[in-house]
Each structure stands twice: as structure tokens, then as C-alpha cells.
C-alpha positions in Angstrom: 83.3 91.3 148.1 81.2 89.5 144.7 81.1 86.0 145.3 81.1 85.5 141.5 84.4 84.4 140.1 86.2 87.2 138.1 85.4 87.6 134.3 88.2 87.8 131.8 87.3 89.4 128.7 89.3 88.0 125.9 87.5 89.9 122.8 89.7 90.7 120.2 88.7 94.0 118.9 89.4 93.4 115.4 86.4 91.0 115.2 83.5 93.0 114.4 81.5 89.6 115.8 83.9 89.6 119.4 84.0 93.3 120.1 81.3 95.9 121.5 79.9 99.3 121.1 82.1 100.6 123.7 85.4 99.3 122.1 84.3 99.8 118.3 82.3 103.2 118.5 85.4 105.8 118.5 88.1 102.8 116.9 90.0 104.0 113.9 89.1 101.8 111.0 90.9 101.7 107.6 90.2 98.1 105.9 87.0 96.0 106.6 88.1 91.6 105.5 84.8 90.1 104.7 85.8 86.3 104.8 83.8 84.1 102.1 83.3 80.5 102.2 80.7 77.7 101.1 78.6 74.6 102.2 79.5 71.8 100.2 80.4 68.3 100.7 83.8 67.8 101.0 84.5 64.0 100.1 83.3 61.8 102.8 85.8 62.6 105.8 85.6 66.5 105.6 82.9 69.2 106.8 80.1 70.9 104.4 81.9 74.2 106.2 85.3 73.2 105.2 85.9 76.7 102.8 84.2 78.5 105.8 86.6 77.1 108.3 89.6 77.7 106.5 89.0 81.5 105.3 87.6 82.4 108.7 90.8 80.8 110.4 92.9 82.2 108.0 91.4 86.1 108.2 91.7 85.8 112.1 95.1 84.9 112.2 96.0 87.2 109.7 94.3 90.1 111.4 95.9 89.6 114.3 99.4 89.6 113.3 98.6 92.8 111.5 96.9 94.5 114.0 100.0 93.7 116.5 102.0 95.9 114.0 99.7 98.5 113.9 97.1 97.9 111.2 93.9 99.4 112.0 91.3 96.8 110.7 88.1 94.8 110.8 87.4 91.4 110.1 83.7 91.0 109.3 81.6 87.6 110.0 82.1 85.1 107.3 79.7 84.4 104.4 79.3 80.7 104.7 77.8 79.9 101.2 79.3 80.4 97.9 78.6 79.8 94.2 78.0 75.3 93.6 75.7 75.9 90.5 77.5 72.9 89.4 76.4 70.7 92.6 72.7 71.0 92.8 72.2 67.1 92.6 74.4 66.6 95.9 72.3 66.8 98.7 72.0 70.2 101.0 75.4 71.8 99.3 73.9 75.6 99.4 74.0 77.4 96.3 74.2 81.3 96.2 73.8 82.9 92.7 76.5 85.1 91.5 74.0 88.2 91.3 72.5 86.9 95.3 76.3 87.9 95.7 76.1 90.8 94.3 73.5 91.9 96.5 75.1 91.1 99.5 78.2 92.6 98.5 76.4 95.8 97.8 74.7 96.2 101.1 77.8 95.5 102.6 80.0 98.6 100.6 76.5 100.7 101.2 77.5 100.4 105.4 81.2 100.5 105.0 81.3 103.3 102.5 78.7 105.6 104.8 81.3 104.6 107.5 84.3 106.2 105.9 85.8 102.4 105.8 87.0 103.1 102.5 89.4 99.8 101.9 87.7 96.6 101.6 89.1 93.2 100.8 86.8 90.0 99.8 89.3 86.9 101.4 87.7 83.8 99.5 88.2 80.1 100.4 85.8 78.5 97.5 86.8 78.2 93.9 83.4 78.3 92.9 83.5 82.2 94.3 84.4 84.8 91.6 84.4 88.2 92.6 86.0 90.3 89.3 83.3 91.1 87.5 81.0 92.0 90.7 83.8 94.3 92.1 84.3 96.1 88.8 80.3 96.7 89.1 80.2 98.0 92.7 83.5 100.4 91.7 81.6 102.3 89.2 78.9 102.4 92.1 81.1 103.5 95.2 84.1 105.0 93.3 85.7 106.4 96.9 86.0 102.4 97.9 88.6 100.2 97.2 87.6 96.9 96.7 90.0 93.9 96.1 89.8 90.0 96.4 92.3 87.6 97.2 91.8 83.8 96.6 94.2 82.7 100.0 94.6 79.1 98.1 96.2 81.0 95.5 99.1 82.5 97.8 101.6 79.5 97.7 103.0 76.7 95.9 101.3 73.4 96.6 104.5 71.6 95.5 106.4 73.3 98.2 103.9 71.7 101.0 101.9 68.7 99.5 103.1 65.5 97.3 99.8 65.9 95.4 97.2 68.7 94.2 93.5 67.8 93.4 91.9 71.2 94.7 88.7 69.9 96.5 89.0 67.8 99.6 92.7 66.9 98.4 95.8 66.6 100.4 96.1 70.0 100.9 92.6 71.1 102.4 92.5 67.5 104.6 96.1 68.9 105.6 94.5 72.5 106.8 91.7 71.1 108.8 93.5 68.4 110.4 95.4 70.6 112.0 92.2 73.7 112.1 89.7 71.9 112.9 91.1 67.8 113.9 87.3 67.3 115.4 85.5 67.5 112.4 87.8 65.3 110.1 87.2 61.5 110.1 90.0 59.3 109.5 91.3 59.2 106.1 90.7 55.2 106.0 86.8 56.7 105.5 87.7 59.4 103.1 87.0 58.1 98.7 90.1 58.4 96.8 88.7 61.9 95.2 89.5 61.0 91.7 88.5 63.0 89.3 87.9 63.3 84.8 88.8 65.4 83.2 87.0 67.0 80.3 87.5 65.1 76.8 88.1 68.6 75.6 91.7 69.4 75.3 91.1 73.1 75.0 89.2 72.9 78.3 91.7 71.0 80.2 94.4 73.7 79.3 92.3 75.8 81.3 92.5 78.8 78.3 88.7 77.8 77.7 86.5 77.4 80.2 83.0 75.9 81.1 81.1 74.8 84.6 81.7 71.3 85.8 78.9 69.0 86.7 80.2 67.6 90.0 78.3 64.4 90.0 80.0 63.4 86.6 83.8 64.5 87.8 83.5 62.3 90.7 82.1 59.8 92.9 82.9 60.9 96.0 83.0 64.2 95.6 86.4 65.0 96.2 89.5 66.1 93.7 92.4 65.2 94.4 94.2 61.8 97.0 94.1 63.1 100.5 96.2 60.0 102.0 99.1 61.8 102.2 97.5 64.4 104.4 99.0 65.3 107.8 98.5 68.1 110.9 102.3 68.8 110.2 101.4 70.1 106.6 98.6 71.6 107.5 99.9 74.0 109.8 103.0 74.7 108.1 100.7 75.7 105.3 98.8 77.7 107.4 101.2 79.6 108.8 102.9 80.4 105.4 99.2 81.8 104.0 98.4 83.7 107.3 101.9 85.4 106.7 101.1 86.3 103.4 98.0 87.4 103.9 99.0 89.6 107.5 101.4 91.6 105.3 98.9 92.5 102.5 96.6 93.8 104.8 99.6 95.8 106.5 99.9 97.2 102.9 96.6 98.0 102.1 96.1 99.5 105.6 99.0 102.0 104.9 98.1 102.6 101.1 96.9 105.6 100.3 93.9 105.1 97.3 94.4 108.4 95.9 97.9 107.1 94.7 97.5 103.2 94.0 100.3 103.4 90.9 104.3 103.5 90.7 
């Protein structure tokens, strides 16, 4: 009899970074998730992996509600930096150019495409991230791919969760990794008020014109949005309603058939 304790192996297969060779070389695969995030200060009370953390989380969980009902599906290792042209004066945030993106993107449809893993879904967590335009270039390139993108804070009403928006470091994102990640989060008394200007043009404000934001002269602390309000409670009711969301578009796009996309 081994003397060593028994191992328990709790991989979940549908992580391409958890599973094996042995569990992964003859597994049915019909969707790759390529979570994307960013390193970026986060007012003063919340990680520079704060996007990271939150797609990640959210592509896990998602995953493996679909994958209970039968999705075939794997979630690929997050990209932790994103697009912060607007931020290079704030120390260490990690740019990656659109077209470094590009790049990426395109080696990764080169392996999934030689794979016969013909669906692949972009889930982004940074608003600085903007995969159109890059997608519509790697269609022309891989036309048998499907390629799609899905913005997760985009999948829900604040209103219905949070007594104030901001969009960076706000209530809602303190909310998420309060209850993700409570570690990493310092106290709120710590956290700036993330106020933020707006442009002085009106056109620009209304959001139907559009130009970058230089971060440094939006805010001090480089936060949007009040995060007092912030608790666990929202966070995870939040969470649960995005994971939901997200679990049954990934049971669609497992079961949709590319060759007939339109109704």
C-alpha cells in the first residue's frame, strides 16, 4: 500500500489551461471562448487585473453551466492586456495596439481553424477592446470560422443592480470583485470618488461622435463612476445574471449550425 495520500484530480476539462493531453486529444470541440482583459489601474482600491478577473470568472462559470447541458466547448487562457492608448502617462497600465491584436487574434484562428474548431467567440471585459473591425478582417481570411464578440458588461441593465453607473472602477465593477476576488479590494474608505468630465463637446457626449479620452484629464484618481454604494450582495447577483446570459449563448452557438446563421 502507497504511503502517499490519494490525489484528487479536479481539472475541468473545458479549460484548455486545467485539462491534459489524455482528456483533450480525442474531445469533441465545437466553440473555442478566448477571454480578453487589460492591466490598468483601477481607482485606488481595485486591481491592475480587474477586466482580467472578471472576464476570466465570468467565461469559467459560464462554461460550466453550458457544458453541464451538453455544450461541447473550450475556454482558452485569458489575454490580460487590452487597448489603454489613452493611459500611457499612468504608470505600468500595459498598452496593446489594436493591430498587436490583430496579430494575436490571427494566430489564434490559424490553430483553431487547422483544428476544425470552427466557432469562436472573443468574451471582452475592457471597453478600450474593440474587436469589429479585426473580426471582419480575419472573416475574409478564415471564411469557414465563425467569429463573434460579446462585451459581457453589456448584457444587463445597470439600473436593475447598481444606484449609480460610471463604467471604470464604479459601483458596479467594485460590486463584481468584492464578491470575485474580496482579497484584492481595499476598503472603499481608500478608494477616490472616480469623478469624471465630460467632454465640452456636446456632440461627443451624446456618444454619436466619438474621439479617445485622455485619462489623466477625465480624472484624478482614475476611476469613473462612485463606488460607495458598492457591496458583495450586488456583486454576485450581478454575476450570476451575466454568467446566465452568457451560459445560454454559448449553448446557442454550440448547437448553431454556420452554414445556416439566418431566419
Amino acid at each position: 500500500m502507497s504511503n502517499h495520500p490519494e490525489i484528487i484530480c479536479r481539472m475541468m476539462p473545458f479549460i484548455l489551461a486545467e485539462t491534459n493531453w489524455k482528456a483533450l486529444k480525442d474531445q469533441e470541440i465545437e466553440l473555442a471562448v478566448l477571454p480578453w482583459g487589460a492591466t490598468e489601474a483601477h481607482n485606488y482600491h481595485l486591481p491592475f487585473s480587474t477586466d482580467t478577473i472578471m472576464a476570466e470568472s465570468i467565461a469559467v462559470e459560464a462554461a460550466k453551466t453550458a457544458w453541464e447541458a451538453g455544450a461541447k466547448l473550450i475556454v482558452l487562457p485569458a489575454i490580460p492586456f487590452g487597448v489603454n492608448t489613452g493611459q500611457m502617462d499612468i504608470r505600468v497600465n500595459i498598452n496593446l495596439n489594436p493591430s498587436t491584436q490583430l496579430a494575436i487574434l490571427d494566430d489564434i484562428t490559424n490553430v483553431l481553424n487547422r483544428h476544425g474548431i470552427h466557432k469562436f467567440l472573443i468574451l471582452n471585459g475592457h471597453g478600450g477592446n474593440d474587436f469589429k473591425q479585426i473580426i471582419r478582417e480575419l472573416g475574409l481570411k478564415y471564411p469557414e470560422m465563425f467569429i463573434c464578440c460579446c462585451n459581457w458588461y453589456q448584457s444587463f441593465e445597470t439600473a436593475d443592480f447598481f444606484e449609480k453607473s460610471g463604467g471604470h472602477a464604479d459601483e458596479m465593477e467594485t460590486s463584481m470583485m468584492q464578491y470575485l476576488a474580496p482579497d484584492l479590494v481595499l476598503p472603499l474608505s481608500e478608494a477616490g470618488e472616480g469623478a469624471g468630465k465630460k467632454f465640452r463637446i456636446k456632440a461627443l457626449n451624446e456618444k454619436w461622435a466619438w474621439a479617445e479620452r485622455r485619462w489623466t484629464q477625465v480624472t484624478s484618481d482614475t476611476g469613473i463612476g462612485d463606488p460607495a454604494a458598492a457591496t458583495p450582495e450586488k456583486g454576485e447577483k450581478c454575476f450570476n445574471e451575466v454568467t446566465g446570459k452568457i451560459s445560454s449563448f454559448i449553448i446557442e452557438l454550440c448547437k448553431a449550425d454556420i452554414s445556416n446563421m439566418y431566419e
